[in-house]
C-alpha positions in Angstrom: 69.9 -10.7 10.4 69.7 -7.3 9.4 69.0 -7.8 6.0 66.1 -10.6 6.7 64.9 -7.5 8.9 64.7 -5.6 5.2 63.5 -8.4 3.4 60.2 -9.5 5.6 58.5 -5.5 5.2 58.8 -5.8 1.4 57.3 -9.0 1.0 54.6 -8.0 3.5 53.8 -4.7 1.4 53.9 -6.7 -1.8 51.3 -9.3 -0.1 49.1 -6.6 0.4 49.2 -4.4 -2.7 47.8 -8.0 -4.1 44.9 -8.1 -1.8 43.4 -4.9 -0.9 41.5 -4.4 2.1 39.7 -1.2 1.0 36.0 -1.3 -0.2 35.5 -0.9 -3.9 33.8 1.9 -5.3 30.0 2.1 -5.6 29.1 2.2 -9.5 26.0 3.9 -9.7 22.7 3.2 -12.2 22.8 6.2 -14.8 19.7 6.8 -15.9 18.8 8.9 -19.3 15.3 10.9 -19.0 13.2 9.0 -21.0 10.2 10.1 -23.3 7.1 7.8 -23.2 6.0 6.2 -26.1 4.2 8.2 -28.4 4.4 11.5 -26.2 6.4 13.5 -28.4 4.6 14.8 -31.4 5.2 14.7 -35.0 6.0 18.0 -36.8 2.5 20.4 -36.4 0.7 21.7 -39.5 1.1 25.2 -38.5 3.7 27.1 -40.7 7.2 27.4 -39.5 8.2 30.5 -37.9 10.4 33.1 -39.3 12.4 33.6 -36.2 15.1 32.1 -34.4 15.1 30.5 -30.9 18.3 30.0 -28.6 17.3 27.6 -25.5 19.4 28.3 -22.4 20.3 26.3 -19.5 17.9 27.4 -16.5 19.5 28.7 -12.9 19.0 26.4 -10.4 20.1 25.9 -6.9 22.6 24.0 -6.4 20.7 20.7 -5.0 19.5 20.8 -8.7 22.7 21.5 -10.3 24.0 18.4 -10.7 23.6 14.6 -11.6 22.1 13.4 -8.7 18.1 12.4 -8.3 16.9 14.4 -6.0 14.1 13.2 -3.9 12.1 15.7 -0.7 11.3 12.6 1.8 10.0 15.0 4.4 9.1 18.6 4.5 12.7 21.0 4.2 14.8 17.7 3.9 16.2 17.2 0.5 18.8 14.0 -0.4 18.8 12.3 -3.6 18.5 8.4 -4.4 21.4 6.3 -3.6 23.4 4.5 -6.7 21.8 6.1 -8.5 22.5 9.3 -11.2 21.3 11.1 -14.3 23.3 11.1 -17.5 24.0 14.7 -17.3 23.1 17.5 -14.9 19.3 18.6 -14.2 19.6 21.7 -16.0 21.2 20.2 -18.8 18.5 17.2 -19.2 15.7 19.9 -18.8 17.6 22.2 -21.3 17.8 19.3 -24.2 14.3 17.8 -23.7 12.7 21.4 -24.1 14.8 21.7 -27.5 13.8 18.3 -28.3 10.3 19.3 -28.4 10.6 22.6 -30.0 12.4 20.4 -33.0 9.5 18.3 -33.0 6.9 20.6 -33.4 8.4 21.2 -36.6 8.1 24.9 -36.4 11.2 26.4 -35.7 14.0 26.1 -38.1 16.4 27.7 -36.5 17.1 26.3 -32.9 19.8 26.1 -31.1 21.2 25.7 -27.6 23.0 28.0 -25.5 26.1 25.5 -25.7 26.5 26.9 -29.3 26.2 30.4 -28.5 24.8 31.2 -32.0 23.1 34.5 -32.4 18.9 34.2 -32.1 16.1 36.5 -32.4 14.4 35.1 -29.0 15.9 33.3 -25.4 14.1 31.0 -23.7 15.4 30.3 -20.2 14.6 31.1 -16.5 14.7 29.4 -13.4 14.3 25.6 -12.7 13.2 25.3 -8.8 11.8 21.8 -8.4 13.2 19.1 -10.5 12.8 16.1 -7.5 10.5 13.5 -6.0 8.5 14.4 -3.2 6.5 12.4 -1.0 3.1 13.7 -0.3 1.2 11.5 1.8 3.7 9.2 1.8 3.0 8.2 -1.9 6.0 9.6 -4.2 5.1 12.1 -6.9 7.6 13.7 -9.4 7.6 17.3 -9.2 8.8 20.0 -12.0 8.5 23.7 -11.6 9.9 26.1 -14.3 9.8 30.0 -14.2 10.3 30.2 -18.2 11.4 34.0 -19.5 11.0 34.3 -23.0 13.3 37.7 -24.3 14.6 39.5 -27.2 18.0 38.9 -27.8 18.6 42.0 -29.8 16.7 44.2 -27.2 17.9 42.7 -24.5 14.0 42.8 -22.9 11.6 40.6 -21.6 9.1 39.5 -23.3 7.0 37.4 -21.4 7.5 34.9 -18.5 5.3 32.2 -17.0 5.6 29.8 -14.4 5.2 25.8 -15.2 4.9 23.0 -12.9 3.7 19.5 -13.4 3.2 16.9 -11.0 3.1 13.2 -12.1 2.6 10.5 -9.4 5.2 7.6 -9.4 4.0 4.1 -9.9 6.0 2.4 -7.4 8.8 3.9 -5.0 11.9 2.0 -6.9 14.4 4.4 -9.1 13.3 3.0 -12.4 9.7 3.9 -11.8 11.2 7.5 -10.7 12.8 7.9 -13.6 9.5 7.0 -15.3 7.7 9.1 -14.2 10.0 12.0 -14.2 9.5 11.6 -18.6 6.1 11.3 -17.9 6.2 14.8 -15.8 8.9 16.4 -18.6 6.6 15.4 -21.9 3.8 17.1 -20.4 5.7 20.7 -19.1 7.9 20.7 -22.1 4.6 20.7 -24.5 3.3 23.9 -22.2 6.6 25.5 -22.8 6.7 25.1 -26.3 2.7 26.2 -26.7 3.3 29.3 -24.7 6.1 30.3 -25.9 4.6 30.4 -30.0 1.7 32.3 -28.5 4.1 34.6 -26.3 6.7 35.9 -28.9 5.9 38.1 -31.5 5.4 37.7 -34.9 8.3 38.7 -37.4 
């Protein structure tokens, strides 16, 4: 008796590891930031420069900081978009698409990101503040604001700064045309950027 006592528990827990009863895991969308078609230019006509840019991650706070799409339904209410996630952080995406665009502007030889650490002549960072839908209206429009600050790396000073923001209305309220229009929003400000910042640093 004792030992069919033993016996019924094991087969009961064996029955079971077989057929969980626990939800599975949610396996969310990850979504690149794309580039629309024919946004990013070809290499300018302009000579190269003869000095050497370092792109760093921008601060953000940390709603930003992370993988999640961020989306501002209502006025101080921020969540982000169920199953749904960026390939990489916010900073990190908005990092790699500005050094996407310096390299196709063909003007800048030496680039770099501030995951090398390789020396540079000039910085480029700042703060990224908005990087999230909001609804305005109640019609969804991708919104981008960038406090660039453009510095001397040997000087340690600051050579200029200027604040960027770009707004890009969203064709639709579903994730994909969020993430649409979030490359629509980044081709436009990362162009400004890289503008500015040829007019803003020195020549060497």
């Amino acid at each position: 008796m004792s030992r069919m006592r033993f016996t019924l528990p094991v087969l009961m827990l064996a029955a079971l590891a077989g057929c969980s009863i626990l939800p599975k895991a949610e396996q969310p969308s990850v979504y690149t930031l794309p580039a629309a078609p024919g946004a990013r230019p070809t290499a300018a006509a302009a000579a190269p420069v003869a000095w050497a840019l370092r792109v760093a991650t921008p601060n953000a706070p940390r709603s930003l900081d992370n993988s999640r799409i961020a989306v501002v339904p209502s006025d101080n209410t921020i969540t982000v978009y169920a199953g749904a996630r960026w390939n990489d952080s916010a900073p990190h995406l908005f990092r790699d698409r500005l050094a996407d665009a310096f390299r196709d502007s063909g003007r800048v030889t030496a680039l770099s990101t501030d995951d090398s650490n390789l020396a540079a002549d000039y910085e480029l960072g700042g703060n990224l503040s908005d990087f999230q839908t909001d609804y305005a209206g109640g019609k969804p429009e991708v919104v981008i604001r960038f406090d660039a600050m453009l510095a001397n790396s040997h000087k340690h000073q600051i050579v200029a700064s200027q604040r960027f923001e770009v707004r890009e209305p969203v064709d639709g309220k579903e994730v994909p045309q969020v993430v649409q229009a979030f490359g629509r929003a980044m081709d436009k400000l990362s162009r400004d950027v890289v503008t500015w910042t040829y007019q803003a640093a020195p020549t060497k």
